[in-house]
C-alpha positions in Angstrom: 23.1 27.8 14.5 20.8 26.9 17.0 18.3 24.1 16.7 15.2 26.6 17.6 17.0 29.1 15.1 16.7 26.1 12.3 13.1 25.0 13.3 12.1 29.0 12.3 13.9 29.3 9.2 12.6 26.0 8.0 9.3 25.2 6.6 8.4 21.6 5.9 6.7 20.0 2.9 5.4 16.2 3.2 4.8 15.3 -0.2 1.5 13.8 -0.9 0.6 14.6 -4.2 1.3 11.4 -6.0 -1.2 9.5 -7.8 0.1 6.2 -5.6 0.1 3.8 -8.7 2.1 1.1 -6.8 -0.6 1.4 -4.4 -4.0 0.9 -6.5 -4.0 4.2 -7.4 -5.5 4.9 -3.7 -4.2 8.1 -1.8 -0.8 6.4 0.1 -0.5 9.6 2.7 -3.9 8.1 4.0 -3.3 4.9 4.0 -3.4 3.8 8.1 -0.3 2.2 9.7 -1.6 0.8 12.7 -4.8 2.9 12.8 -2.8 6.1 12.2 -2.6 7.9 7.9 0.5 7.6 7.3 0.8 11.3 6.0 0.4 11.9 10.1 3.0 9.8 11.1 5.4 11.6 9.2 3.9 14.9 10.6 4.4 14.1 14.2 8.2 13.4 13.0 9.1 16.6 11.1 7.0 18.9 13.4 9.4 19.6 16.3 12.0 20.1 13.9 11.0 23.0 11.5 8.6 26.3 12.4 6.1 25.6 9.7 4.9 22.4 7.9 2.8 21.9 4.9 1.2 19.2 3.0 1.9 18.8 -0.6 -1.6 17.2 -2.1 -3.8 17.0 -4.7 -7.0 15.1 -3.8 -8.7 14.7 -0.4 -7.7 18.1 0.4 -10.7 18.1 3.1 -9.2 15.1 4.8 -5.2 16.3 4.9 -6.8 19.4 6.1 -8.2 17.9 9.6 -4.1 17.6 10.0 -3.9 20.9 11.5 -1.7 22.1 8.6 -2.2 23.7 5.3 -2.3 21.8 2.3 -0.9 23.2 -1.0 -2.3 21.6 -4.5 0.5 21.6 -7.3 0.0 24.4 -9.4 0.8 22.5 -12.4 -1.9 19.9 -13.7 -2.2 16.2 -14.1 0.3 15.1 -11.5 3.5 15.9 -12.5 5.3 14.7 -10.1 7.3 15.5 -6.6 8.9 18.2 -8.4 5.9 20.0 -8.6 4.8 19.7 -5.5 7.6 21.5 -4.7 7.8 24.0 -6.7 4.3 24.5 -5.2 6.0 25.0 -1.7 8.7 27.1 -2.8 5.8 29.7 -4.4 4.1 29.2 -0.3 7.0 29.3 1.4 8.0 32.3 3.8 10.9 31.1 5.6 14.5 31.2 4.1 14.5 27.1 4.0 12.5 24.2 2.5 12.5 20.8 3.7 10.5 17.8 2.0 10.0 14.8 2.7 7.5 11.7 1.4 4.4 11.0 3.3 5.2 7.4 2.7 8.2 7.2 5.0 7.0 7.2 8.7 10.2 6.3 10.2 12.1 9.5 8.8 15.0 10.7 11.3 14.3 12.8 14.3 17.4 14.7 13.6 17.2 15.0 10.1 16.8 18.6 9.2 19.6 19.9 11.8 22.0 17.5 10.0 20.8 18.4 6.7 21.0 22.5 7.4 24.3 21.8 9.2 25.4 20.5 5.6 24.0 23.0 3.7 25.4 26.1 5.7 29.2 24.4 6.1 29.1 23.9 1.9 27.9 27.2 1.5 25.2 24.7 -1.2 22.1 25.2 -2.7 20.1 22.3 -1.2 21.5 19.3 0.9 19.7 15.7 0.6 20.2 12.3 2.8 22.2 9.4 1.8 22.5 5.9 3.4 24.5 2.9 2.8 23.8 0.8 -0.5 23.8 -2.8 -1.0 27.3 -2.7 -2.2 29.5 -1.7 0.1 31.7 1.0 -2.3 27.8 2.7 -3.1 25.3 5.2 -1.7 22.2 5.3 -2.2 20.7 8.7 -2.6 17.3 9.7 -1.3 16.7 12.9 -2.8 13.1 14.1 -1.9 14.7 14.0 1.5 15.8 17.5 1.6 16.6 20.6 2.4 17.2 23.7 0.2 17.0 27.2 -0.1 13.5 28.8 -1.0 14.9 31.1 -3.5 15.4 28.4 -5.5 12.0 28.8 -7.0 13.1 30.6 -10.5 15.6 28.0 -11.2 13.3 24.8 -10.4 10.4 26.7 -12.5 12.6 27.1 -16.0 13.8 23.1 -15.4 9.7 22.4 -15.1 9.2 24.4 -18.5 11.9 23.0 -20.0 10.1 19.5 -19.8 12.4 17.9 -16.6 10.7 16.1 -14.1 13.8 13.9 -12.1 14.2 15.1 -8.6 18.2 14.3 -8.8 18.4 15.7 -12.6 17.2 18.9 -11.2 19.1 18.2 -7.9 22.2 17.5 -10.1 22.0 21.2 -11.8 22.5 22.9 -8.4 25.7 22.9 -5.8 23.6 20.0 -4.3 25.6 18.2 -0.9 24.7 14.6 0.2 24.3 13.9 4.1 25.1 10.3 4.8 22.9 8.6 7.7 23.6 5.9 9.1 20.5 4.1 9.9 19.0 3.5 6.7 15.9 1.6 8.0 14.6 5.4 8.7 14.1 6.2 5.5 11.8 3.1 5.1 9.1 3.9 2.4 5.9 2.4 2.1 4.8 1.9 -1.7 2.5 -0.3 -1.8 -0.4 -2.7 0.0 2.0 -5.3 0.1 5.0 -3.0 1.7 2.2 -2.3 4.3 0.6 -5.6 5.5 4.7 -6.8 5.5 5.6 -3.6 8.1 1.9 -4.4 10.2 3.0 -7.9 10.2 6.4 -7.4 11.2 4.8 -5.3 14.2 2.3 -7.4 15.5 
């Protein structure tokens, strides 16, 4: 498969709908980086590499929207998490493939949905996510709202939401799910809080 034939199946979701608690509650895919909302960082990444991209919020909708892109509010209320933002982007989606990925992780790999689709289609799976190295050398450590699964998946992901779930790797877990090991795990660098910021702006100045 070719890498223009991935970018048009694909549709990408930056997930944005959080209520960023670790980050006095403010919005954290607006939170600047060097003069720049994070939320656009992590656009300019995952553009070139899917056909469509959406954002997955549910305040400031005016503001995401100056991104270019549209912005899809969870369906279910009071913040239930990153699964609903996807299940969200599932019910939007009109490509074969969904991606996500966090708003808060502006470094995410340039290559990241061709290895993740490369994965997927040689495991014949559901949904592939990223894995990097662990602390401990025997372990991985799973990122699993980096992904990439198929948007038919919607039914299945809507009866774990009724049935009270709300763990992206619990759900992941129910599927023929494939982990993609990277090896630079500094991409996948997430920005939680105030403190995780000032650190990254001072280790750039």
């Amino acid at each position: 498969m070719t890498q223009t034939r991935i970018a048009a199946d694909v549709t990408g979701l930056i997930l944005s709908g959080g209520r960023g608690s670790r980050m006095d509650n403010a919005d954290k895919g607006l939170q600047l980086l060097d003069g720049v909302p994070l939320a656009q960082r992590v656009l300019a990444r995952l553009a070139p590499q899917v056909g469509h991209v959406a954002i997955s919020a549910n305040r400031n909708l005016d503001e995401y929207g100056r991104f270019g892109v549209p912005v899809w509010p969870d369906d279910m209320p009071d913040y239930a998490g990153p699964l609903a933002g996807l299940q969200a982007g599932l019910a939007r989606c009109n490509t074969r493939y969904l991606s996500t990925v966090p708003c808060d992780s502006p470094f995410l790999p340039l290559d990241l949905i061709e290895r993740l689709m490369q994965a997927l289609v040689s495991s014949s799976a559901d949904l592939a996510y990223a894995v990097t190295d662990g602390d401990d050398e025997k372990e991985l450590r799973a990122h699993p709202v980096f992904a990439l699964m198929r948007a038919d998946l919607l039914p299945l992901l809507t009866a774990y939401l009724q049935s009270g779930g709300r763990k992206v790797r619990a759900w992941q877990a129910t599927l023929n799910s494939v982990a993609v090991h990277f090896p630079d795990g500094a991409a996948f660098r997430n920005i939680n809080s105030r403190d995780d910021l000032r650190a990254l702006e001072g280790e750039r100045a």
